[in-house]
N, C-alpha and C positions, 0 to 999 in steps of 0.2 A: 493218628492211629497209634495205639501200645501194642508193643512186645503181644500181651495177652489177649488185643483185640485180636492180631492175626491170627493167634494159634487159633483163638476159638473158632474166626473165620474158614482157616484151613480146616477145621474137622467137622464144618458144616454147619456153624452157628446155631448148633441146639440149645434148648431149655435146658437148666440142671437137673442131670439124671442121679440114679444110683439110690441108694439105701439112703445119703445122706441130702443131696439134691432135689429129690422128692418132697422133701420137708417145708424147701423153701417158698416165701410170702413176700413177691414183692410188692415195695411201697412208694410213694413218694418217695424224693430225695434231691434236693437239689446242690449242686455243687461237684465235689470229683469223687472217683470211686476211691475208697480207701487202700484200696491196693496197687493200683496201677498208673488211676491218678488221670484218667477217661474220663471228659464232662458227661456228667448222668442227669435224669430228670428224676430218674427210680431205681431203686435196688433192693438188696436183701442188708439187711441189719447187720450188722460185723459182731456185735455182743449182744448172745439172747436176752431176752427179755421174757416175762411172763403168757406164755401160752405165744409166743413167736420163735420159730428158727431161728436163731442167727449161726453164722460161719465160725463164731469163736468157741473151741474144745483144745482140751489138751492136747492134740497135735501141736495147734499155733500158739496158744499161750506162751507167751513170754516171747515171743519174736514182734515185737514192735512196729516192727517195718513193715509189715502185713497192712497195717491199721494207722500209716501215718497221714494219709493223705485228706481222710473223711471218715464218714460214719458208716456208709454203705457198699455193697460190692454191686461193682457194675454186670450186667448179663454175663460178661466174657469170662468176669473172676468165679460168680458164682459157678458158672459150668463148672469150675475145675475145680473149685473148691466140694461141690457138690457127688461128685465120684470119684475120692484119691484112688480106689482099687485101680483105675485105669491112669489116673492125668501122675500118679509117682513114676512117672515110666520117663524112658529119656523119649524124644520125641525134636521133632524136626521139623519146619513148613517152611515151604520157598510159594511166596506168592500163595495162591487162594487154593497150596496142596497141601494136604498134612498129613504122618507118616510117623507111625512108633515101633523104629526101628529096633533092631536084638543087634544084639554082639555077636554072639557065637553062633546061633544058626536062625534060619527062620521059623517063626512061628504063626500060625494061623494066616497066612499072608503077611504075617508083618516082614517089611525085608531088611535085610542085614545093613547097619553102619555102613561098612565099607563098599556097600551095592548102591545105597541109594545118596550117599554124600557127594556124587557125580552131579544131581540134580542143579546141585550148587552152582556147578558152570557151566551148567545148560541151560540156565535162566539167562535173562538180562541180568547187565550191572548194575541196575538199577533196581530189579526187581529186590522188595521186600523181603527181607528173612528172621528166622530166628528159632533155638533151641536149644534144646537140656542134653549132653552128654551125660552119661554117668554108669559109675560101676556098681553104684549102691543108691537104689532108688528110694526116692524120701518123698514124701508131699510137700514140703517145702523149697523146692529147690524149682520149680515153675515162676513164679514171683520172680525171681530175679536172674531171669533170660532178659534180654535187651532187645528193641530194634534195630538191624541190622540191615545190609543189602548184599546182594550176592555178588557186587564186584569187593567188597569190603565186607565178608561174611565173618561170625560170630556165634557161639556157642557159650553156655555154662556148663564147667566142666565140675564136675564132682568125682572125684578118682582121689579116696583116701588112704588108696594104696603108693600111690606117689607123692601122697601130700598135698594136692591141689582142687583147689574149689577158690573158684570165680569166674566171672567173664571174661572172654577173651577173645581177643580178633588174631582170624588165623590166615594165610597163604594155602588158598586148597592145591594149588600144584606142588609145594613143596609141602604137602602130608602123600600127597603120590608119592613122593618120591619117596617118602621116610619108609612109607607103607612095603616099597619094594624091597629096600634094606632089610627092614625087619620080617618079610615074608622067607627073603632067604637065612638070615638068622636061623628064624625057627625052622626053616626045611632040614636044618642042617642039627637041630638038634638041643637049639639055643629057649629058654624060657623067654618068657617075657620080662620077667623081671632084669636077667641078665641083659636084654636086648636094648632094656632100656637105663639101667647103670652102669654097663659096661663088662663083655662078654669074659674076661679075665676074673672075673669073681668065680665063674663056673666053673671052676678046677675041671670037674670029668668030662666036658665038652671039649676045652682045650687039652687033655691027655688022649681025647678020641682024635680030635683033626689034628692036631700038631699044632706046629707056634703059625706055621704058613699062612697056614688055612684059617686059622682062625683071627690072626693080623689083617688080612683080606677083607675078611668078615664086618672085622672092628672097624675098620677105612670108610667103607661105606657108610657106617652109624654114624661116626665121632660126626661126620659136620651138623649132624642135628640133633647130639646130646645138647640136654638144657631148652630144648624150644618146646610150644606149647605143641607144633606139628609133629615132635614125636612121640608125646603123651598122648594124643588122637591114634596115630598108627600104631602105637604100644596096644590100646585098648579094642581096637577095634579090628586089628588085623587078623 
């Protein structure tokens, strides 16, 4: 199984929806899919051809790695390739659930990062996972989430406000933990930014609390400046 079989699995193994999904024509194909790299017997064409769909548009153009494995996309890819309005989202599955979670509040039922990132170690260790973190949702950034398992869990992060995007395996008890630090930061007053470079840059924070309070503050961060668990808890607290 790929990264992309499960997500697809987690959100109910449909047909390719959407405005762009609708288009598609599968065919034969023998060999892997071109994006995920899933033995296929049929797919959808990755480069249109004359009076066929295919997956390739400016979006993907020129990102290679989409297209190195074969010619076609397997059911899984095309799903997602088939309706970016929904699959640029960040998005989450543990085992055979899938969930596209929000940041700051919930929407339509979708529930928050830091609500449903618990699921993670409510599964077995074994069970299957994998998903898209991010502050800036792109359609290319599904591709390359990874297989992962919930004792040994993993995400791709795309946060170009801290500079980071790739895979990454993360410790979800010690993002609890950062998560705590930095909720009380900001109770107190603290950005995110600062929360997560380091709370002495905030002049008018530290002229509000004093050197004390805000020394305090800093204690609890410093041991998990520099991890990938407080760029999760940065983002999502």
């Amino acid at each position: 199984m790929t990264a992309a079989e499960l997500m697809w699995r987690g959100f109910g193994s449909r047909s390719p929806e959407g405005k762009t999904g609708s288009q598609y024509q599968f065919e034969p194909a023998a060999g892997r899919c071109c994006t995920c790299g899933a033995e296929i017997a049929e797919g959808v064409p990755f480069a249109p051809r004359r009076g066929v769909a295919g997956i390739d548009n400016d979006t993907f153009s020129g990102h290679g790695e989409f297209a190195r494995w074969g010619t076609h996309a397997c059911r899984a890819c095309a799903w997602f390739y088939g309706d970016p309005k929904r699959t640029h989202r960040g998005c989450l599955v543990v085992g055979d659930r899938g969930w596209w979670p929000t940041i700051a509040q919930e929407i339509e039922g979708r529930p928050r990062w830091r609500h449903v990132l618990g699921e993670i170690g409510r599964a077995g260790g074994d069970a299957p996972m994998t998903g898209v973190l991010t502050s800036d949702p792109k359609p290319r950034l599904w591709p390359r989430a990874q297989l992962a398992t919930c004792g040994a869990p993993g995400l791709y992060l795309h946060v170009p406000d801290y500079d980071v995007s790739g895979w990454t395996i993360f410790d979800l008890r010690r993002v609890e933990r950062a998560i705590a630090a930095v909720d009380d930061a900001i109770a107190a007053g603290a950005t995110k930014r600062a929360a997560f470079y380091g709370l002495w840059l905030q002049a008018q924070l530290v002229d509000r609390l004093g050197l004390a309070a805000t020394a305090a503050l800093e204690a609890a961060l410093a041991p998990h400046r520099g991890s990938v668990e407080l760029t999760i808890a940065v983002l999502i607290a």
